[in-house]
Structures are given as C-alpha cells and as structure tokens.
N, C-alpha and C positions, 0 to 999 in steps of 0.2 A: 742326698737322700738315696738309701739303698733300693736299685731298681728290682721289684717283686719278680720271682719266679715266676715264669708260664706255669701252669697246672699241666702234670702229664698224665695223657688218655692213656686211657689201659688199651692195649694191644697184644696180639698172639701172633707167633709165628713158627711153623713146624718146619722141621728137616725130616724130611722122608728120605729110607734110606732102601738100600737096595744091595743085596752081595755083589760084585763085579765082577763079570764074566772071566775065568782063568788068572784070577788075583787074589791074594790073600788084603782085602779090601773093602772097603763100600763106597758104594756112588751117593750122592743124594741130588734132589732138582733144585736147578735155583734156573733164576730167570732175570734176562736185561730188563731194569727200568726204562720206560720210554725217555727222550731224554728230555721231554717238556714236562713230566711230572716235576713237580712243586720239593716233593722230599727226596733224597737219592737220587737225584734222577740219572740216568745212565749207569745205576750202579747192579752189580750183579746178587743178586739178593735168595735168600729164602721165602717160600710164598709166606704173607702173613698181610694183617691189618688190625684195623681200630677193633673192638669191642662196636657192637650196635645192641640198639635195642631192643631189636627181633632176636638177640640172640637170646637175652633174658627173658623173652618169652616161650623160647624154645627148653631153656633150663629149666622153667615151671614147668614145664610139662613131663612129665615121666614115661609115657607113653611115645617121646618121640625122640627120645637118650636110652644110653644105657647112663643108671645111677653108677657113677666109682668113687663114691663116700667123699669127696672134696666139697668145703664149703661153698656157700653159694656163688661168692665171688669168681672161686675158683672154676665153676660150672661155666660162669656166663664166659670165659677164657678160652676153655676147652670148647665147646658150641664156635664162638669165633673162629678157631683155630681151624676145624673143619670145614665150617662157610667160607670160610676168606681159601682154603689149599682146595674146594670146588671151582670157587669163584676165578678165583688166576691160573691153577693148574688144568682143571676139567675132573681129577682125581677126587673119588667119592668114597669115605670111608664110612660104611652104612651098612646095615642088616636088614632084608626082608623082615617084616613084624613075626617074630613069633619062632626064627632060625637063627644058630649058633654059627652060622656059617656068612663071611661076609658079602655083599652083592658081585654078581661073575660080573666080570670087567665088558661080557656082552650087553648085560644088565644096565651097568653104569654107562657104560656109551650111550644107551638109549636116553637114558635120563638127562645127559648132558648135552646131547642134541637138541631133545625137546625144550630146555629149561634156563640151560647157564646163559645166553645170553640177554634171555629175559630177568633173569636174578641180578646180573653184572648193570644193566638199563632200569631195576628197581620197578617194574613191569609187575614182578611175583614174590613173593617172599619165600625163603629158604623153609621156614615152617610148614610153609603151601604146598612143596615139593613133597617135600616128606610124607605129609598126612598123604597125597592124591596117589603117591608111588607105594605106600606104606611100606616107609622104611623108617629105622631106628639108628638114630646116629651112634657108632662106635666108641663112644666117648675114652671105653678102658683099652682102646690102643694105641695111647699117649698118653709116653711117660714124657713127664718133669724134667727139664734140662738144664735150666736156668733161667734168671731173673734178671732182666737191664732194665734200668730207670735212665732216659736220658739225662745228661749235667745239668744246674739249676741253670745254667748261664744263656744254655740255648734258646733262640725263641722260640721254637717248636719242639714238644716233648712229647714224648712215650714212655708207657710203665710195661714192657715188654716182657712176657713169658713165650719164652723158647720150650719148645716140647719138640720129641724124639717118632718119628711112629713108621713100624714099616710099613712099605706102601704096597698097596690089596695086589695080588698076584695079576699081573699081563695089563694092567693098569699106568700106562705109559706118561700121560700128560700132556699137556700142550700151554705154551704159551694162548692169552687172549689176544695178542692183536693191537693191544689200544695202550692198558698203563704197561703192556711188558712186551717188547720186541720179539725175545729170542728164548729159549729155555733151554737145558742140555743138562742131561745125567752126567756127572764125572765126579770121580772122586776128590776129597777134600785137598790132596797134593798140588794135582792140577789144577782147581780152582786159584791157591796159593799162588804154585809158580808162576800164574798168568797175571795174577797183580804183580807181580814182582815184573815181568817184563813189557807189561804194560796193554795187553789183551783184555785185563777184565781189572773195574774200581771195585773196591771192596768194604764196604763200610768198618769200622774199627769192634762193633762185636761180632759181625761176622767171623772176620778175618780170628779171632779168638776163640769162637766155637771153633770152627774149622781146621784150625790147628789142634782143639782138644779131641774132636772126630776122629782126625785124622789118626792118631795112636790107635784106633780100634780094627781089628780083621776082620769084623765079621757085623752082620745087621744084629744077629745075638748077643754079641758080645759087647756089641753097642748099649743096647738098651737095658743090657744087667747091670753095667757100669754106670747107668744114669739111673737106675733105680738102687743102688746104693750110694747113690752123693748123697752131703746133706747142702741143697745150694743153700748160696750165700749171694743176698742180693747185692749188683754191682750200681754205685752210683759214681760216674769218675769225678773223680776232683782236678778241673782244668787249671792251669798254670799256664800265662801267655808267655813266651820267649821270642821279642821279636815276630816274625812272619810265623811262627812257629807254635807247636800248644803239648805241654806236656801231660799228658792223664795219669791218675794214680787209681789205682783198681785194687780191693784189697787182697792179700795175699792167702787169705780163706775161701776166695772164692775159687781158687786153683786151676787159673789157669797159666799163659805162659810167661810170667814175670808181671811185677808189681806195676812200674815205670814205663809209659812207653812214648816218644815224640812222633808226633802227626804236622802236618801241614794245617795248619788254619785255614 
C-alpha cells in the first residue's frame, strides 16, 4: 500500500534586502535556527513561517493592509509573511493609518519593545497591534519570488511562498532569542561560501534562491527582476541513491541546474 502524502501547510517566507556598504551587491537577514527546533534546526534560514489564522483575519480586513489586487489566498501569505519577518526579525513593515510613507524605524522600535514578545508568547495578536498602533500593513512591498512545495515523501511539509521586500530604512533586526540564535546581514556569496566550508547549514531552496540573489547588484535591481519572472512552482522529485538523494527541480523554474545530490 502506497504510503499517503502529509498535507503541506501553506508558509511564507521573505528575503529582505539591503544594498551593501561599498559593494556592487546586496545583503539580505537570515538567521541560526536554534538547534532543538523540530524543522531545520541549526540551519541558517530566511525569516518565515506557517500561514495562521489571525492572518486571515487580518486579510479580511482592509483597513489594516494595503489591498495589492492578489487573491485571497495569496493575501493570507503576504499578512504571514509580514507577521512571521516581525515575529523573528523585530522588522515591521507598516504604515501609520492614513500616510504614504513607511513607519521611522524610531517608531517601529517602540512597537517591538512593547509587543513582539507578547505576539512571539501568543499573549496578543498581530491584528491587536495594529488596530492599537494604527498602523496598515505594507502588503505592496513584497514582490513574488517563488514558490516551494516540499517533496510528497517528507513527513513534514510546506507550501512555501518566498517574497523579495526591501527592508524599511535604519531598520536593522534582531534575532529572538528562543527558535533563532544568531542573525546577520551578508550578502548571498557569503552565505554560500560558508556552507561550503562548513560555517553555516543551508537548506536546499535556500541555498537555490541565494545563488539566483546573488546575480543581482543592487536591492533595485533585485526586485525588477522578480517582478518580471513568470514563477514556476518547484516540487522536487526525490530519487534515493544509497545514503544519498537525488532532487529534480524543473528547468522553468530557472534556477541553477535541473539535477542536484544531497545527503539524506
């Protein structure tokens, strides 16, 4: 009897980007997993997480987004995507009710002292914050990056949307403490060479964004080029070899070769 697939939870997770000081580059934040988390753990990640269902209450509300014409689905993603890069980074991508202009990162300090670690303890809802702070979540500062469904085989799965966004001016971030150890801006190269010598674990689409990142010079140049992709959802097809697993990724999804072996 063929064993059923786990069902995979819709998830969001952003790369926030940043131009690099005296480089023709960009940074983005990622952060250590603690190493007793359940998924990844010790691995060096972009913020992100599950979908919840405060998010979908936040999507109903228009008063506390900006609308950027994406189906509903696509709402409750982008709301995640924001709560979850508050939640682990401290980084608030938000508007005073009623201004064009995003919250001053004096602003958003305030809010994330008072609140993120009662949001992170389930104390307050993200919805709560907003209405009492009124503020309107940025929703159309995240562009569409790409799509990973993890493999049917795994027993834990995600339906992951990767989104692009740069991050609000003098707005630095911070690891939390508990699911993330360590956090650090660096460009996408660095991140690479340090799995490669053994500094930092890197999960398999990370390490595949982060190679398509990395071709870019600039946080502009960035986010023009992901708003002219057409993505192409990736679902890999594992092949075991021995200790060994080979993924097949499809070749429209364009990133850096079809084939790739991993360790099991």
């Amino acid at each position: 009897m063929t064993k059923e697939a786990a069902p995979a939870r819709p998830a969001s997770t952003v790369l926030l980007l940043r131009d690099a000081p005296a480089r023709s580059a960009v940074e983005t934040f990622m952060m250590v997993r603690h190493i007793q988390i359940e998924f990844q753990s010790g691995a060096l990640v972009f913020p992100g997480g599950s979908v919840d269902p405060g998010d979908r209450d936040i999507a109903e509300r228009p008063d506390l987004h900006t609308a950027s014409g994406d189906d509903a689905t696509m709402l409750d993603f982008r709301v995640a995507a924001l709560r979850e890069t508050f939640e682990e980074s401290g980084i608030l991508l938000a508007r005073p009710r009623g201004s064009d202009d995003l919250i001053s990162a004096s602003r958003a300090a305030e809010v994330e002292a008072e609140h993120r670690v009662a949001l992170c303890e389930g104390k307050v809802s993200f919805a709560e914050i907003l209405g009492r702070n009124e503020l309107v979540l940025a929703l159309d500062q995240l562009v569409p990056y790409a799509h990973w469904i993890t493999p049917v085989v795994a027993p834990k799965r995600f339906d992951t949307w990767f989104f692009l966004a740069a991050a609000p001016p003098e707005q630095l971030g911070r690891h939390d403490g508990k699911e993330s150890t360590d956090s650090i801006w660096l460009p996408p190269q660095e991140a690479l060479d340090g799995s490669v010598s053994g500094r930092f674990k890197l999960p398999f689409p990370t390490t595949r964004n982060l190679i398509r990142l990395g071709k870019q010079s600039s946080v502009a140049a960035a986010l023009d080029d992901a708003r002219a992709r057409t993505i192409v959802t990736v679902l890999p097809e594992v092949t075991k070899l021995g200790d060994r697993r080979r993924l097949r990724i499809p070749r429209e999804a364009d990133y850096d070769g079809e084939e790739f072996e991993v360790a099991s």
